[in-house]
Residue frames as qw, qx, qy, qz and C-alpha x, y, z in Angstrom:
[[0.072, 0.262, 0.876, 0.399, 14.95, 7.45, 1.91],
 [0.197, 0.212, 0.016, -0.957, 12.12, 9.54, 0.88],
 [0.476, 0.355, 0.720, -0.361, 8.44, 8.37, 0.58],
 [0.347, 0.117, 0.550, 0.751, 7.47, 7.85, -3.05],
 [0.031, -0.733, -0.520, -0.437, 4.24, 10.11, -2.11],
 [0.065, 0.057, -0.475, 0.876, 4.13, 13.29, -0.53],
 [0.018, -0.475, -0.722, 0.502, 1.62, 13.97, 1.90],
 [0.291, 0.603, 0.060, -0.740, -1.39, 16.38, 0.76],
 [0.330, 0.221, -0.607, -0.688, -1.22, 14.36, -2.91],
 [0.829, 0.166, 0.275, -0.458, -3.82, 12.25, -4.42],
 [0.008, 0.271, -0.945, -0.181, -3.64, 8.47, -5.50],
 [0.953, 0.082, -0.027, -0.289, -5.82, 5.46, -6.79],
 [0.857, -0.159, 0.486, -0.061, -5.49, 2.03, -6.97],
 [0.065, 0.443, -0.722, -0.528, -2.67, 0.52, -9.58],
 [0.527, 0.330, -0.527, -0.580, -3.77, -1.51, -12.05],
 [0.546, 0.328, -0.768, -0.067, -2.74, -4.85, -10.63],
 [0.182, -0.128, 0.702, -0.677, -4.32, -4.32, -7.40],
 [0.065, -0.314, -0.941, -0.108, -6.45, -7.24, -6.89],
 [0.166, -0.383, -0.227, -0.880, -10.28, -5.49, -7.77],
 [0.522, -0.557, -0.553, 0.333, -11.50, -6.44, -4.03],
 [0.424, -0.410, -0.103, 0.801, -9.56, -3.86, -2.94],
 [0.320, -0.082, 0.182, 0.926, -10.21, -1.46, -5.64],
 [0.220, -0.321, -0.640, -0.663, -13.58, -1.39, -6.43],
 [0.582, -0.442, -0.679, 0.067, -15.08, -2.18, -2.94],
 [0.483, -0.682, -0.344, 0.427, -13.74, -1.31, -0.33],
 [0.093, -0.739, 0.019, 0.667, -12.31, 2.65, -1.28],
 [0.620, 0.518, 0.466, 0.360, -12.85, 2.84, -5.14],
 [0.338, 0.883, 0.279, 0.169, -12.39, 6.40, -5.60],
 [0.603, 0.434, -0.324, 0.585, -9.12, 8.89, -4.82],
 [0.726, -0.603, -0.289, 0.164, -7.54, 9.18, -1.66],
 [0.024, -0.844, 0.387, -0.371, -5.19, 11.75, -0.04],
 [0.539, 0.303, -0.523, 0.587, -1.72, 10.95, 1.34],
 [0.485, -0.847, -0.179, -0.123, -1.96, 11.49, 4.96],
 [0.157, -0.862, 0.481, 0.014, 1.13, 10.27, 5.90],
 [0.855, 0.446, -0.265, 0.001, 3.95, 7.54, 5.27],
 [0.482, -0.699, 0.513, -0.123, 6.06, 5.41, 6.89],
 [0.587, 0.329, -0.735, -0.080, 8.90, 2.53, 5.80],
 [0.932, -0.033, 0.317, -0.171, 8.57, -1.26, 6.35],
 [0.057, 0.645, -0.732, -0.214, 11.37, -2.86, 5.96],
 [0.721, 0.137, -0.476, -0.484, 9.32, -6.49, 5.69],
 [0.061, 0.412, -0.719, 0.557, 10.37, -7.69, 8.61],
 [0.588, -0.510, -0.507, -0.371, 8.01, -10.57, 10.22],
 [0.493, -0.559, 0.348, -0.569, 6.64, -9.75, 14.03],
 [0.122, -0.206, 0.924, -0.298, 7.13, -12.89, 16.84],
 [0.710, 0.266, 0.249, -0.602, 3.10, -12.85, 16.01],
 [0.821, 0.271, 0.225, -0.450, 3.42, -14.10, 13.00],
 [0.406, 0.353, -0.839, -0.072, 6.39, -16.16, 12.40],
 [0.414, -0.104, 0.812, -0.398, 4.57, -18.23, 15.30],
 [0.751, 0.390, 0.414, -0.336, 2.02, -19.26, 12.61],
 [0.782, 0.141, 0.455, 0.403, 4.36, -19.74, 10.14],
 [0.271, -0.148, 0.222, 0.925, 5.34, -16.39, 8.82],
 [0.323, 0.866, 0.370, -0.100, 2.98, -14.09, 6.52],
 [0.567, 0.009, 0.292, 0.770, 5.08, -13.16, 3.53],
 [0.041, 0.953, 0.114, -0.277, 5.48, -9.14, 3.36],
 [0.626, 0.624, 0.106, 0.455, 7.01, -7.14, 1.17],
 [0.555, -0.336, -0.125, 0.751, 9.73, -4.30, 2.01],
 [0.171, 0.596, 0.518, 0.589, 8.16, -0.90, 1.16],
 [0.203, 0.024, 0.264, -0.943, 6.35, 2.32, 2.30],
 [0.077, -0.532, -0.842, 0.046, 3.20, 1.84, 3.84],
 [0.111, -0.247, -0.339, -0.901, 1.00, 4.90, 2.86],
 [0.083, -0.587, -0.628, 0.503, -1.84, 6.15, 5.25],
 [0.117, -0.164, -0.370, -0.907, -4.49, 7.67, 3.04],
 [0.202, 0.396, 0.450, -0.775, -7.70, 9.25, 3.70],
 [0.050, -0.186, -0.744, -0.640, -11.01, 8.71, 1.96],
 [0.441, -0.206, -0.085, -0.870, -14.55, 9.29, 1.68],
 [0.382, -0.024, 0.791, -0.478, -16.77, 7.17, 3.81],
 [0.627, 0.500, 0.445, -0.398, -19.52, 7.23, 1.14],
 [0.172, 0.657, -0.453, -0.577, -17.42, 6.90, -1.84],
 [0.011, -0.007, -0.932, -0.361, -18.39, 3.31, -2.68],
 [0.631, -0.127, 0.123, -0.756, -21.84, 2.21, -3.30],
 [0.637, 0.117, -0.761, -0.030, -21.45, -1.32, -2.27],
 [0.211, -0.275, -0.822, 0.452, -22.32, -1.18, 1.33],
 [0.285, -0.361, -0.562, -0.687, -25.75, -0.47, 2.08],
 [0.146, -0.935, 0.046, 0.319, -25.84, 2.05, 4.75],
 [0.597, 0.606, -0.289, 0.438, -22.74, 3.27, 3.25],
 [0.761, -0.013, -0.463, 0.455, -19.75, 3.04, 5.33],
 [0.017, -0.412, 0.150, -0.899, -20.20, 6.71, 7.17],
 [0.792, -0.496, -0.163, -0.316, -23.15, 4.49, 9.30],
 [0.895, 0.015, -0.339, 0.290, -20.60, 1.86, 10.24],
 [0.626, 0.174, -0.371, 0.663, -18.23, 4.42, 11.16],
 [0.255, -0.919, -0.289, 0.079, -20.41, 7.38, 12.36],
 [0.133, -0.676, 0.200, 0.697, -17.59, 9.72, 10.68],
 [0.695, 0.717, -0.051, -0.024, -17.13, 10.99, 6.48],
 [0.222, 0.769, -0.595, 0.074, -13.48, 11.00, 6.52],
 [0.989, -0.117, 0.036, 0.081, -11.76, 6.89, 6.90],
 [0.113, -0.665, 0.733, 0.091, -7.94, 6.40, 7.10],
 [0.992, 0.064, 0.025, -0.104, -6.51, 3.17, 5.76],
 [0.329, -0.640, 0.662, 0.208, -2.82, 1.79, 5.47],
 [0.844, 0.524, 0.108, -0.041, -1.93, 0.70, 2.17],
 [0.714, -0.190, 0.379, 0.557, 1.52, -0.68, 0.68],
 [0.027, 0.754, -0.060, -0.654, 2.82, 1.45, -1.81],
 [0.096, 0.028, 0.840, 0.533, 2.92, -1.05, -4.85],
 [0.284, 0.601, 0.722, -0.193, -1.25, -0.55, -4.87],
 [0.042, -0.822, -0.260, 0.505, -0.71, 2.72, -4.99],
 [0.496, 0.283, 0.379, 0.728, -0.26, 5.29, -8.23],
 [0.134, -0.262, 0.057, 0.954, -0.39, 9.03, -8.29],
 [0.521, 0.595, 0.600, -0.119, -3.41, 10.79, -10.09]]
């Protein structure tokens, strides 16, 4: 099975991705870093609390500017004390540009 992004492309947020997520916290396009599959499986964590319902997908590890929103004030390059951020993101957020 073959990741539905390759590494080195660029992606935004889909449509349907709740606008928390899209607008906030990494609004602008992000590079593929790398990608790995999730089969939806819950951990011993968190079926102890009653479960946390996951989907079965590729989980996408993209790479963004630090300063690309202007909603945090430093922007997020204080916070981190680097310009480049990784995140892990399901691949239903996610759409090609």
């Amino acid at each position: 099975m073959e990741s539905p992004f390759a590494v080195g492309s660029l992606v935004i947020w889909a449509d349907d991705t709740p606008q928390t997520w899209r607008f906030i916290y990494t609004p602008g396009p992000m590079t593929v870093v790398s990608a790995r599959y999730d089969d939806g499986q819950q951990g011993a964590y968190a079926k102890r609390f009653g479960g946390i319902p996951r989907t079965p997908g590729w989980i996408i590890t993209v790479e963004y500017d630090a300063d690309s929103t202007k909603y945090y004030d430093p922007p997020l390059s204080y916070y981190f004390h680097k310009q480049r951020i990784q995140s892990d993101i399901h691949q239903m957020w996610l759409v090609l540009v």
